[in-house]
C-alpha positions as CSV (number, residue, x, y, z in Angstrom):
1,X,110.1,-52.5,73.1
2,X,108.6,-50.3,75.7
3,X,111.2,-48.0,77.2
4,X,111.1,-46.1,80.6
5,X,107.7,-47.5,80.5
6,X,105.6,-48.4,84.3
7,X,106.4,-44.9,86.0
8,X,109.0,-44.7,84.2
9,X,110.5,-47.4,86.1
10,X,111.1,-50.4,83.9
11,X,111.8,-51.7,79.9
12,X,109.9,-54.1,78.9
13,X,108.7,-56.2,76.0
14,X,105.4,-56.1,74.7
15,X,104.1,-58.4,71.8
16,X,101.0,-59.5,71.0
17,X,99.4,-58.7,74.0
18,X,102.0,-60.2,76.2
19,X,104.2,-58.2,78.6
20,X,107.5,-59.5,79.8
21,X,111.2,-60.0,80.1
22,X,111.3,-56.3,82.4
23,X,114.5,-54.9,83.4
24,X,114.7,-51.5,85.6
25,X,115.8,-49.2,83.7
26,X,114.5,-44.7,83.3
27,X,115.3,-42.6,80.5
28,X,115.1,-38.8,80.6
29,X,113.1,-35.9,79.0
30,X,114.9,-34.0,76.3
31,X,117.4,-36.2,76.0
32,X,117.9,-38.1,72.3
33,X,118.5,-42.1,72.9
34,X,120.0,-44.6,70.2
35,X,117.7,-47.2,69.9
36,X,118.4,-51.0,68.1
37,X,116.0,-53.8,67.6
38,X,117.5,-56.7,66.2
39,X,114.5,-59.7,65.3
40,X,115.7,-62.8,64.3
41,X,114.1,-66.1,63.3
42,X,114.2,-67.0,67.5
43,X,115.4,-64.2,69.2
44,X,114.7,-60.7,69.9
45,X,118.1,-58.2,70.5
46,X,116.9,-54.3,72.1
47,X,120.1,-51.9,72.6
48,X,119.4,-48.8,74.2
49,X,122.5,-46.4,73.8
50,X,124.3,-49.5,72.4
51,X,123.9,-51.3,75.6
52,X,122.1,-54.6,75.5
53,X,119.3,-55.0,77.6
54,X,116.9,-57.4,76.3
55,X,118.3,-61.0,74.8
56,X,115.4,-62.7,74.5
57,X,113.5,-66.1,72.5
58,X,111.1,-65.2,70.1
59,X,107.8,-66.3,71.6
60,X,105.5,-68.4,69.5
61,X,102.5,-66.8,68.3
62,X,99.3,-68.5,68.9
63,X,97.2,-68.8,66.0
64,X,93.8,-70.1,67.0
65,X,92.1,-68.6,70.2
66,X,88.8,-70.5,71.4
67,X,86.2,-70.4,73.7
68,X,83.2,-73.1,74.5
69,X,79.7,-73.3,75.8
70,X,77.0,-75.4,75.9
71,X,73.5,-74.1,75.9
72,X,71.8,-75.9,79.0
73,X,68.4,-77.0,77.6
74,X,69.3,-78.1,74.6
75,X,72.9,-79.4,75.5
76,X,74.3,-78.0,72.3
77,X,78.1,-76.9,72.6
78,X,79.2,-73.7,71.2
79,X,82.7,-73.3,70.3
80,X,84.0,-70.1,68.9
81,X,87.3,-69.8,67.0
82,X,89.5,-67.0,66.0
83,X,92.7,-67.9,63.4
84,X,94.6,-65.3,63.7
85,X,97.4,-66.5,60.8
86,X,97.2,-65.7,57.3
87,X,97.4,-69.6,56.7
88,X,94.5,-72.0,56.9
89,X,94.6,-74.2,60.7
90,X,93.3,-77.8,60.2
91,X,92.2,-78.6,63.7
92,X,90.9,-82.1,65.0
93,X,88.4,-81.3,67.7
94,X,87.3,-83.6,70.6
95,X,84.2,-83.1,72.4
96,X,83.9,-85.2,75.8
97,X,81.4,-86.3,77.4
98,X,79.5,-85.8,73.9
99,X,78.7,-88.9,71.9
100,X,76.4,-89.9,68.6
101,X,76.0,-86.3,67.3
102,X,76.1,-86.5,63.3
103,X,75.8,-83.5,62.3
104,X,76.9,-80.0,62.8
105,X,76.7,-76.2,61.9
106,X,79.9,-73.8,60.9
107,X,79.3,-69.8,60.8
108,X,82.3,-68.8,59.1
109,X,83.2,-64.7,59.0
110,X,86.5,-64.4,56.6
111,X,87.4,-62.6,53.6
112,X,90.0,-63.0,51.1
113,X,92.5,-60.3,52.6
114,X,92.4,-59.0,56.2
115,X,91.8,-55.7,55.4
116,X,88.8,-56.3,53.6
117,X,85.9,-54.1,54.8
118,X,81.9,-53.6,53.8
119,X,81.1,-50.7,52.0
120,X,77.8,-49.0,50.7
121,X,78.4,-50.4,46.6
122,X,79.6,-54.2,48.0
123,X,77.9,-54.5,51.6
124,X,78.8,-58.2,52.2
125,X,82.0,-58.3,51.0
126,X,82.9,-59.6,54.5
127,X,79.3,-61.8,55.5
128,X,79.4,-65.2,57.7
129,X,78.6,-68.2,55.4
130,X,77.0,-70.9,56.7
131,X,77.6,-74.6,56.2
132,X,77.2,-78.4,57.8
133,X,79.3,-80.8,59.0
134,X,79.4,-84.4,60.0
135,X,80.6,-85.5,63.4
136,X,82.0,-89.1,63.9
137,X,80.4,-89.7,67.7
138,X,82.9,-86.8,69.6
139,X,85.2,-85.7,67.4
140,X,85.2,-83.8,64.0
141,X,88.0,-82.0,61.8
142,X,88.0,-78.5,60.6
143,X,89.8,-76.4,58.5
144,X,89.8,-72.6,60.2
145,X,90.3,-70.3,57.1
146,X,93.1,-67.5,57.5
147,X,92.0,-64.3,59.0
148,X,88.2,-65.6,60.3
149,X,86.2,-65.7,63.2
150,X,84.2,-69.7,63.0
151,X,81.6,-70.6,65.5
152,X,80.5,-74.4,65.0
153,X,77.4,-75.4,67.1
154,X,77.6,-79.4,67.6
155,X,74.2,-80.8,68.9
């Protein structure tokens, strides 16, 4: 809940990256506010001195965010995925235009908890493992571990 936010011109709801649901709205320095956010299941309640002013649907998270490429002289397609969830994301994945590949390569950066870091005694405690896959002419199945950045490169 952002409050007096923008020049202290609106209220807002930021989550994830995403701004929305504003509503004019000021508050004033040196003064003491009440403040109530109620998060359910599907909605999200924000009082502000016991007055409602946000009554809004929980937005769905996206889990998986992805990006693609294809590298022009060999015509290999680069596709970089982010799962964001704790929870693995089985994806089917269609490649058009892109037939009779059979094989593939996953570069898989994870960890067993998302706060795992490197350090000097255990310095690939967090290291991409590399793996291959089989491709069925355009399309192919992965499972995105939790937490983990994958790039597959599909020749």
């Amino acid at each position: 809940m952002n409050i007096g936010g923008w020049g202290n011109r609106r209220h807002g709801i930021e989550m994830g990256g995403i701004v929305g649901n504003e509503v004019p709205g000021s508050i004033e320095t040196g003064r003491w506010y009440d403040i109530k956010i109620e998060v359910s299941r599907d909605r999200i309640k924000c009082y502000l001195d016991n007055k409602l002013i946000h009554n809004v649907p929980y937005p769905a998270v996206k889990s998986l965010y992805a990006s693609a490429s294809i590298v022009s002289k060999t015509k290999e397609v680069i596709l970089k995925v982010v799962n964001v969830s704790t929870e693995p994301q089985t994806t089917a994945i269609n490649i058009t235009g892109k037939s009779g590949a059979s094989g593939a390569t996953a570069i898989v950066l994870t960890s067993e908890k998302s706060d795992d870091e490197n350090s000097l005694d255990n310095p690939t405690k967090v290291s991409p493992k590399t793996t291959k896959l089989q491709v069925k002419g355009n399309s192919l199945q992965f499972e995105f571990p939790p937490n983990s950045l994958t790039i597959l490169r599909i020749p």
